[in-house]
Every structure is written in C-alpha cells, then in structure tokens.
C-alpha positions in Angstrom: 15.3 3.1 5.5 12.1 0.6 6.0 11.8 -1.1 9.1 11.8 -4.8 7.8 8.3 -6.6 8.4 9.0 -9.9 10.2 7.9 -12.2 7.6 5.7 -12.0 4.2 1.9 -11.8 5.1 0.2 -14.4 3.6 -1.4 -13.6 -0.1 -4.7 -15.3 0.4 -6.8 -16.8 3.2 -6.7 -20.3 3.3 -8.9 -22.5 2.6 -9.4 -21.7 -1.1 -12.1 -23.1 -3.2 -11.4 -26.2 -4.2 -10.6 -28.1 -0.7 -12.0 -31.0 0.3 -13.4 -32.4 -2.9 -16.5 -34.4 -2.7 -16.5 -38.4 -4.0 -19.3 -38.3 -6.3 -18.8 -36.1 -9.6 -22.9 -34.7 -9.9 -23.5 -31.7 -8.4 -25.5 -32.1 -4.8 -27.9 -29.3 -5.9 -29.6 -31.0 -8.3 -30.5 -33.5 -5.8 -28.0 -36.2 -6.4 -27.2 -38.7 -3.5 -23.7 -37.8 -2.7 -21.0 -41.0 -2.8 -19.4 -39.8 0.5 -21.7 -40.2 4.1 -24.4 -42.5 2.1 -25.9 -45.7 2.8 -23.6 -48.4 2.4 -20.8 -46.6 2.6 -17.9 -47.7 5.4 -18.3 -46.2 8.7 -15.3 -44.4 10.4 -12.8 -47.0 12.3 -13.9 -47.3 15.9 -17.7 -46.6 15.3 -20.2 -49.1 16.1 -22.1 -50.1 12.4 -25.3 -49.4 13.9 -24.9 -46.0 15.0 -26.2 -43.5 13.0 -23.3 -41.8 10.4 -23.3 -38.2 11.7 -22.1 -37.5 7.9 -25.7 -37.8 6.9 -26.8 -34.9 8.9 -23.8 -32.8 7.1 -26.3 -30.1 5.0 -26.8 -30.0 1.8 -25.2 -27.7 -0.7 -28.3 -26.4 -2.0 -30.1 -26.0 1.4 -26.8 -24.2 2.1 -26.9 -21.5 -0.5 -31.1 -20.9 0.2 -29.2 -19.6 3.8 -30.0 -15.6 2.9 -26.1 -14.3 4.5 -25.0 -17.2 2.0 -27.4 -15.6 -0.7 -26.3 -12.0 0.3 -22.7 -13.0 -0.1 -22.8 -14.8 -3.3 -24.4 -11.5 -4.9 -21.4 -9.9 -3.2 -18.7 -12.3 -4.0 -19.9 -14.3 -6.6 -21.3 -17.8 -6.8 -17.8 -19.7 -6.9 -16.3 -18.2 -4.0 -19.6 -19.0 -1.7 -19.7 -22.7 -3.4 -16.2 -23.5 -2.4 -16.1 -21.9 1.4 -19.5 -24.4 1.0 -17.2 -27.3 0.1 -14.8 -26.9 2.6 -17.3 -26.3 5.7 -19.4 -29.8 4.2 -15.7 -31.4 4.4 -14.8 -30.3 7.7 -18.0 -31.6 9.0 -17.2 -35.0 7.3 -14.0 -35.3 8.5 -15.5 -34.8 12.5 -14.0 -31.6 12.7 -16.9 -29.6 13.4 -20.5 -30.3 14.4 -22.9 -30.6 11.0 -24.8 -27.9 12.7 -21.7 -25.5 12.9 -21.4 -25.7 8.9 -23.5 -22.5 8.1 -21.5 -20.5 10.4 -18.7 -21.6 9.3 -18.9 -21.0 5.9 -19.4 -17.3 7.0 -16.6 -17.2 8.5 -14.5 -18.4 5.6 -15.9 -16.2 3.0 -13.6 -13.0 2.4 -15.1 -9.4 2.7 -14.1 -8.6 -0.8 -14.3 -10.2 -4.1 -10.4 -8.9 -4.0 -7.7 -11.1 -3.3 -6.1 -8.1 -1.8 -6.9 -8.5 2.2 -7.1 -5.2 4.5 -3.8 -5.2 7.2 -3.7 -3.0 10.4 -0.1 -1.8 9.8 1.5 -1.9 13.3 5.7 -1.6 11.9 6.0 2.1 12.5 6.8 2.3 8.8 4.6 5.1 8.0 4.6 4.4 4.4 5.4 1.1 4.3 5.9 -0.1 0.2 5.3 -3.6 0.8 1.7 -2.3 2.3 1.0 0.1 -0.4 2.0 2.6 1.3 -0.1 6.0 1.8 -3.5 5.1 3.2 -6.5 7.0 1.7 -8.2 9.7 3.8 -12.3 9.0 4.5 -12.4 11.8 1.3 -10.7 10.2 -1.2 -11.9 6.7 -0.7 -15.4 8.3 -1.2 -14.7 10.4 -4.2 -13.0 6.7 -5.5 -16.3 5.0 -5.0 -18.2 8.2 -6.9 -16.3 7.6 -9.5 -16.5 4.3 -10.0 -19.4 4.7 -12.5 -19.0 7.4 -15.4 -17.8 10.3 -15.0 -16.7 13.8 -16.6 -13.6 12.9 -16.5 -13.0 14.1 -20.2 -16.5 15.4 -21.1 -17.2 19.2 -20.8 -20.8 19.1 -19.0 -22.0 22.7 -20.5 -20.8 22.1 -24.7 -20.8 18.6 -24.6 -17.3 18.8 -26.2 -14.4 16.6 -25.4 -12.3 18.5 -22.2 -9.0 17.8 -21.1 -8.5 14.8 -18.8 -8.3 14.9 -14.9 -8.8 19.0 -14.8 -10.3 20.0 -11.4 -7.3 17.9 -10.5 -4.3 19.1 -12.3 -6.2 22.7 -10.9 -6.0 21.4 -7.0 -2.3 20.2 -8.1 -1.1 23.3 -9.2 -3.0 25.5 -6.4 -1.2 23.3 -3.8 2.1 24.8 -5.7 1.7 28.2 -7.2 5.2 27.8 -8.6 4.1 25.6 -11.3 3.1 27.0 -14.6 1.5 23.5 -15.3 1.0 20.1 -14.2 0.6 16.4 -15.6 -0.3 13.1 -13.5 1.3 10.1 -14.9 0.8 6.0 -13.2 3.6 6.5 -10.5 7.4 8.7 -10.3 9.3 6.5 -12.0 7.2 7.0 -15.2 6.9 10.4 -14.6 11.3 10.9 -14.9 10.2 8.1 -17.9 8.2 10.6 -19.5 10.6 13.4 -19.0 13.9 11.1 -19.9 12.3 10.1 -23.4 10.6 13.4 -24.4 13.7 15.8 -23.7 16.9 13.5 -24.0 16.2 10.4 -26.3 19.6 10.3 -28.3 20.9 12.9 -25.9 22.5 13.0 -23.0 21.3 13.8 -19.8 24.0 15.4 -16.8 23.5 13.2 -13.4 26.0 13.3 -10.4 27.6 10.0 -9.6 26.4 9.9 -5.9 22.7 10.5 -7.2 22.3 6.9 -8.9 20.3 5.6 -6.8 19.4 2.3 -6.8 14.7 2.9 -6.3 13.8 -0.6 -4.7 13.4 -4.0 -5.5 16.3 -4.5 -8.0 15.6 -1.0 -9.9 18.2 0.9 -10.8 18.0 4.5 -11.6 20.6 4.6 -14.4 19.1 1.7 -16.4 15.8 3.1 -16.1 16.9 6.7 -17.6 18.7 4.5 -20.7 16.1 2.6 -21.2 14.5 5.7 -22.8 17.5 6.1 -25.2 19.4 8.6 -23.3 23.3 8.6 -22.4 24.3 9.6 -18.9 26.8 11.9 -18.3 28.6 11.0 -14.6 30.0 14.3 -13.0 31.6 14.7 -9.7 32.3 11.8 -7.1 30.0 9.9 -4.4 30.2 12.2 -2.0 30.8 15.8 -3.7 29.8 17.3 -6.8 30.2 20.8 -7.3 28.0 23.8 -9.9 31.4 23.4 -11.9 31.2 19.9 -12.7 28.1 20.0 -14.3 29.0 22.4 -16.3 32.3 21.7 -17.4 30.3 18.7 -19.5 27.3 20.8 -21.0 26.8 21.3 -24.6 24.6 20.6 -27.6 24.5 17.1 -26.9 22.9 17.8 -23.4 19.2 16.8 -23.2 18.3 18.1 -19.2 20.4 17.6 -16.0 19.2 16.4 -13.9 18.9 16.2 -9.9 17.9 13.3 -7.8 17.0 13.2 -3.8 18.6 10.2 -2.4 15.7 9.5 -0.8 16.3 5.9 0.9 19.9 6.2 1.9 21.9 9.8 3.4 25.8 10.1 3.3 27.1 12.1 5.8 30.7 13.8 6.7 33.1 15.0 4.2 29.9 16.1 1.1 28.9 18.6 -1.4 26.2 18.4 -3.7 25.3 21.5 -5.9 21.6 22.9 -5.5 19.3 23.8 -8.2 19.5 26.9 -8.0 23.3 27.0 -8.8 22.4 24.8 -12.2 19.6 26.8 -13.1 22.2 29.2 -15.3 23.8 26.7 -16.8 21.5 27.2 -20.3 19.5 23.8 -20.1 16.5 22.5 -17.9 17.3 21.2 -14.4 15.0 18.4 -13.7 14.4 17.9 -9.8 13.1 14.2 -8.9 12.4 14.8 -5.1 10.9 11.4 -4.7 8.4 11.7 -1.3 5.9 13.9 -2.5 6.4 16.6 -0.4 4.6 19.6 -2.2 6.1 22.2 0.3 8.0 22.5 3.6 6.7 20.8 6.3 8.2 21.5 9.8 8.8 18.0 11.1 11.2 17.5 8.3 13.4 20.3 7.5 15.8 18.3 5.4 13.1 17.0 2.9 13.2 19.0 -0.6 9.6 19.9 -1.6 8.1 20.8 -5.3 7.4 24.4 -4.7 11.0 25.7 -3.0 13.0 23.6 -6.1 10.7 25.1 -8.4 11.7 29.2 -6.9 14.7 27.9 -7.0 15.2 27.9 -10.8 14.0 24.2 -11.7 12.2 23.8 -14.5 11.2 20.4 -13.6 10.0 18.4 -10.8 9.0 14.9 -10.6 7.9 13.0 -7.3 5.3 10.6 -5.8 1.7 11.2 -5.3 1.3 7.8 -2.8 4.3 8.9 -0.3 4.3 12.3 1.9 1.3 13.1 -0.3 -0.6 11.0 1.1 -2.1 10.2 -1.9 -3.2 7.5 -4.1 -0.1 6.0 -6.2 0.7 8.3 -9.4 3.8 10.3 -10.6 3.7 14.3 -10.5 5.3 16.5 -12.7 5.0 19.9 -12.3 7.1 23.3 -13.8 7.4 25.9 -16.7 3.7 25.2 -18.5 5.3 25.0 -21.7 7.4 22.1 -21.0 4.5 20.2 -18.9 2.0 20.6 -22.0 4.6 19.5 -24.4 5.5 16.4 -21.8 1.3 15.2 -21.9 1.4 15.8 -25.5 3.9 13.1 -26.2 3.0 9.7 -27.4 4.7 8.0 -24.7 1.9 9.9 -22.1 -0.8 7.9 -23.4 0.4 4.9 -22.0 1.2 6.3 -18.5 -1.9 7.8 -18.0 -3.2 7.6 -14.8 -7.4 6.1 -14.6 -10.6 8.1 -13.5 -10.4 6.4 -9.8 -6.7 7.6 -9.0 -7.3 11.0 -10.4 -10.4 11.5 -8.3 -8.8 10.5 -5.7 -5.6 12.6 -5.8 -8.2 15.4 -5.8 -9.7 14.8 -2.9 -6.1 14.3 -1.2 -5.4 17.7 -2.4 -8.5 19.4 -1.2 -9.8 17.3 1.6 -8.8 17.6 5.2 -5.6 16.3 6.7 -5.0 12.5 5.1 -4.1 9.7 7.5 -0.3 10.3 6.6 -0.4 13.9 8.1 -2.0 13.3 11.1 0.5 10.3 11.7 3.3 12.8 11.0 2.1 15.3 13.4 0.8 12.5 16.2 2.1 13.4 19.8 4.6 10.9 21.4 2.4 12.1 24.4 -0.7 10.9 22.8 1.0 7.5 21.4 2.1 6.5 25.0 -1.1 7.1 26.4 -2.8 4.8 23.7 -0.2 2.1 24.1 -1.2 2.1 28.6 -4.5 1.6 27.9 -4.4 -1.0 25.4 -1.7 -2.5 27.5 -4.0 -2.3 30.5 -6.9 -3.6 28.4 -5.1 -6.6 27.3 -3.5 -7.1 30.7 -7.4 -8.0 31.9 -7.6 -10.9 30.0 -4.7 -12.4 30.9 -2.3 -11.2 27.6 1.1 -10.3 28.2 1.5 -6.6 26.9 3.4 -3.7 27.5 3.3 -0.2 26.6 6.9 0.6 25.7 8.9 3.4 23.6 9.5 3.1 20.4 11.0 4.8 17.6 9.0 5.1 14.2 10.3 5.8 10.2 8.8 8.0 7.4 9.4 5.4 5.1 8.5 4.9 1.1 12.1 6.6 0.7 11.3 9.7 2.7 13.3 11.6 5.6 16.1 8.8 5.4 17.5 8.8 8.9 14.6 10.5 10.7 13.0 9.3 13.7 9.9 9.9 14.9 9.6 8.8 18.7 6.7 6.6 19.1 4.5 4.4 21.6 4.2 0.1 20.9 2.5 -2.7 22.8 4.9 -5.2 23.0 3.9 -8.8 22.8 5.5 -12.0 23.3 7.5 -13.4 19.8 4.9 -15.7 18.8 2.3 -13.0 18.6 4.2 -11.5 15.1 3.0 -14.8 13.1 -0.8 -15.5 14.8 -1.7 -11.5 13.8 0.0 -11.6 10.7 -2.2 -14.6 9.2 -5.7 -14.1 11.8 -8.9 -12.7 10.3 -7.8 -9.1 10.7 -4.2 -9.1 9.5 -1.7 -6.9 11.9 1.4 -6.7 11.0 4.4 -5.2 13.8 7.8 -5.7 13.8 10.4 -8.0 16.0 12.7 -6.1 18.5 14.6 -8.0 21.3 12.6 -11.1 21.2 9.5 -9.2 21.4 6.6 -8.2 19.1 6.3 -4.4 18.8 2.9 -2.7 17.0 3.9 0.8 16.7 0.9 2.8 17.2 2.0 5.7 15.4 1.1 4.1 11.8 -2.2 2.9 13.1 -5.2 5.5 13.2 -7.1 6.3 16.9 -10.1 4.6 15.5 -8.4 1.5 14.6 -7.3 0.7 18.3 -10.1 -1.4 18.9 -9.9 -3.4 16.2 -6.2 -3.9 17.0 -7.0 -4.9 20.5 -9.5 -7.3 18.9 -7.1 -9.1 16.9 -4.5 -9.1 20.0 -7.5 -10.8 21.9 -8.8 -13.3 18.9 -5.0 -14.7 18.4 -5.3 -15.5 22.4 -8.7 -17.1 21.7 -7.3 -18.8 19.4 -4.2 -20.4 21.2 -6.7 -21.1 24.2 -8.8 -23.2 22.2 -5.8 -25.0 20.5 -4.1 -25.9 24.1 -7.6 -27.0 25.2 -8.3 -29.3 22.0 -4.6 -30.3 22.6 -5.2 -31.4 26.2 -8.1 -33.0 25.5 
C-alpha cells in the first residue's frame, strides 16, 4: 500500500493573476495616470501630507515589461502570466510591503518556470511510485526523445515509400524484444483501457470467468468489476476470497465464455489459509487466459521475487497480458498488451482502439524507456541502504551547520503504484521537525515527505543523487523563510 502524503500539495502558486487590482480601469501602458498613488489622492494614516507618497515611485507597468528577464519570460510564458505577477508586485509595493525598487525582482520571483500549471515536486515519501505524483519519473532519455518529438514526426509515415506505416513501430519492436514471448504487441492510454480493450473485443455479450478474491477494487473509487461490465460483459464469480482452485474455473466454462481471466492483486496481499490457481493450470481449459499483472514488470527482477512479470505468464500458457507502462516500467503512463500476434492485431484493429490510442510523445518515450539505460525507477529499486544512509549523514551534517534540526535516521520505503504489496525496501530519511512537512510542501521547490512520530521524514531512496542539493536547498530556503518571518514579527 501507498505511504499517505501528509497533506494535498497545493495546485498552483499563489498569487495568481488577478491580485491586487489597480483603481483606475485604463491600462498603465498606454500612459494613463493611474487613480491609486496620484496627486490628490489620500495619503496613508499616520503619514505627514507633505512627505513624498512612496507609491509614486512604484514602476510603471510598461517600464516593467521593457525589463529583458520580464521580456524573456513573457515569450516563455505568455503576456498574461507576466502582466499579472506585474500586478501583484506594483500592489505589494503599494500596500508598503516591499521597497518600489524590489518590484522587478519580485515579479521574477513570482513567475512560474512553465507555462504548465503542473509544478515539479522533489518526492521525499519513500513511495517509489507514488500515484498522486504521477508516478514513474522519466529517465534523462526519454524526456529527450519527448522533446524530439514534439514537432512532427514518422510516427505513421514510412520515410523510404512515402506510404502510410503503422503507428508507434520502432516501439511496439523495443516492446516485444524486451519480451520475446509475445507474438505481438499494442500500446493503449493506460492498463485499465488496455483490460477495456480486451473486455469489449473478446466478451461483449459474453461472459468472462474471474475469481472472487481477484475483484479488486484499482484506486480512487474504481472498481474492477464495474469497469469489465461496462464493456457489456457478464462476470462469472468462481471460488471464494481466499482460494480458488483450476476446477472452479472450469466447472463454469462453455460457449457462453468470452476469456478468463486473471488479475494480480496488486495493492492489497491475503495471507494464511489461500489458493489461487496459476495460468498455467487454465491454459487447457479451451479459451484465452487473460493475465492483468498490473506493475509493469516485463520480467523477473530479483528484488521482488513475488511480482508476476509479462514474459513468465506468457511461457506459462497466457494468451494475454495486460499491465502498466508508468509503474515498474518506469515508463511514461500507457497500457501494454502483449500475447499470441493474432489476438494483439485483432485487439488494435477494433474500433474501440482508436480512441485509446496512445499520442506521438508517450510512444517515443516508452521507447526510449525500453532501450535507454537504467530509468530513475531501477536505480531506486537497486539503491544501497548503505549508500542511502550515507546521503542522509551528510545532508544531516550539512543542515546541522546552519543551525536546522535534522537527523539522518532509518527508514523503511514502498514500491508503490500497486506494486510488491507488502515489500519493504530499507531506506535512509532526514528527519525534520513537524512543521517542516507544510513550509516544503508549498516553498518554491515543492518537497513532499511523510509524517512519522511527530517528525518530518524525506526518504531518500525516491529522490535521485543529483537531486540532493536541491533538497538541501529547499530544507535551508523554508528556514530562511521562518527566520525572516520571526524577525519581521519581532520587529
């Protein structure tokens, strides 16, 4: 299961566009006295009338934007975005909170790096694939191939004819090299429309044969059985919660049966007194066992020896298997389905495929996931507790030198995005006082730990090598922070 994050991250910076609206309706850059900080205007309470209004030396919009960073960011974020962190700066200033000559800077620093209201978060729970942070990072290879492909591509134009080619290729080739057991392979938007996909095409008005301790309830409300009759398929319950033998499954086969079908309970494990049949006992039973493993683990990997993977289900008689391209993948977010090529070709050559294609960006950058070097979700898998303590002492000692309370301590880590249920990975943290959890969670660079006996834990585990300085950054900028505010306070 998830770690829970402490609270929900703020959505968008604040100070939006739109804050502190000027008096006067014209538009300052066309030269128009503004109504607020102008002759004959009221002075503050508790200024002398003849003293100069400091709100007069408050710059003006359009000297603002001739700033070139201001120029350099508008191109970058658009003219809107710039105008309002503009607005709010010229406010600020108006209202005595900052020093006229502070407003450039300012501005900068309210700006956003992206156009995107999506903000970049140091993830510091330990969750390695966290859902609520979109879980798999992108290696350094597959962001680049994403921004290569941003502009137009081959991605369904044969170079040497000039004829139309089939869509996402030198992908679906990387996919099925990674699992040789696969006669074919399709990429759909994410796993729960690729068991869509398979539901609709091979048991619409059928019924498909499902163990009653395999439905599953995915996350946020989804349930596994509505989402399979939504397509138009009946389930078929066989067995009990905790065992289901070969027998029951086929006790209840016939003409009516479109595909059984086997699910990894990915996010939950039962334990004790269990059976589930495997898929290579239901491979004989005269209809297509369809495997959804969940993780996106394409074969075995050491560290988790209880994980099913595509290729072994696949020897083992399935003829389907559906999974995850954004969770032990370490992909982007898409839904696999690999198998017997006959039954993949006649799955992307549905109607219903269309619509859960997956884009040009996503498919370039499952490719380079497939062939580039070890992603970000590997090497967190494979990190050495040795390694992670040694981080967490000299961050520890680093912020010890300026006065902030942290501690490298132990910790225990989680796979996450419904992978390795019940696996812990042993792990290094700083821990923080409590207050710490909120201040990183909303400063410039978002970090976002967890709370553990009053304290605040970032896991190092789910944050990359070369992001420990900019997590020791945001450590010190929150104590900055509180610093200045005690000193304003005081004063």
């Amino acid at each position: 299961m998830e770690q829970r994050v402490t609270a929900r991250a703020a959505d968008t910076e604040d100070g939006a566009a739109g804050a502190g609206h000027e008096a006067a309706p014209a538009d300052d850059t066309t030269g128009t006295a503004r109504a607020t900080g102008t002759a004959g205007t009221t002075p503050p309470a508790g200024r002398d009338p003849g003293t100069p209004d400091p709100r007069r030396r408050v710059p003006r919009t359009d000297d603002l934007l001739r700033d070139p960073r201001l120029a350099e960011a508008t191109g970058r974020l658009g003219a809107a975005v710039v105008k309002g962190a503009v607005r709010e700066a010229q406010q600020r200033a108006r209202d005595g909170e900052l020093a006229p000559e502070d407003v450039p800077d300012t501005i900068l620093g309210l700006l956003p790096d992206t156009a995107s209201g999506l903000r970049p978060v140091l993830n510091a729970t330990g969750v390695l694939l966290h859902t609520n942070l979109g879980r798999a990072p992108l290696s350094d290879a597959a962001r680049r191939a994403v921004t290569e492909a941003a502009g137009p591509t081959d991605v369904e134009l044969d170079l040497t004819t000039g004829a139309r080619a089939r869509r996402g290729r030198s992908a679906l080739a990387a996919l099925r090299a990674r699992v040789p057991a696969a006669g074919d392979a399709h990429v759909v938007n994410n796993g729960a429309a690729a068991l869509v996909l398979a539901a609709t095409a091979l048991a619409a008005g059928k019924e498909i044969v499902v163990s009653r301790g395999e439905m599953v309830e995915i996350g946020d409300g989804f349930r596994l059985p509505d989402l399979l009759v939504s397509t138009g398929a009946r389930l078929r319950e066989v067995g009990t919660t905790n065992r289901t033998t070969a027998a029951d499954y086929a006790e209840v086969i016939g003409p009516e049966t479109g595909f059984v079908l086997k699910v990894h309970p990915s996010n939950f494990r039962v334990t004790g007194f269990t059976r589930a049949a495997q898929a290579g006992e239901l491979a004989s039973l005269g209809v297509p066992v369809v495997v959804d493993i969940g993780s996106g683990l394409l074969a075995p990997h050491p560290g988790l020896p209880g994980e099913p993977d595509a290729e072994t289900q696949l020897r083992a008689g399935a003829a389907l298997v559906t999974a995850s391209g954004d969770k032990l993948l370490g992909g982007p977010q898409c839904g696999l389905l690999l198998g017997d090529g006959d039954l993949v070709r006649a799955l992307a050559r549905h109607p219903l495929a269309r619509a859960l294609r997956v884009d040009k960006l996503t498919l370039a950058a499952l490719e380079a996931t497939l062939t580039g070097p070890p992603t970000p979700t590997a090497h967190a898998l494979t990190a050495d507790p040795v390694a992670l303590r040694a981080r967490a002492d000299r961050l520890a000692a680093e912020l010890g030198a300026h006065g902030i309370d942290a501690r490298a301590v132990g910790s225990t880590a989680t796979v996450g995005g419904g992978g390795a249920p019940g696996v812990g990975l042993p792990s290094a943290a700083l821990s923080l006082p409590e207050p710490y959890a909120a201040a990183l969670r909303t400063g410039r660079t978002p970090v976002v730990g967890r709370l553990e006996a009053g304290r605040c834990l970032l896991d190092l585990r789910s944050v990359p090598p070369a992001d420990d300085e900019r997590l020791a950054g945001a450590v010190r900028a929150v104590r900055t922070s509180d610093d200045q505010a005690a000193r304003k306070e005081r004063a």
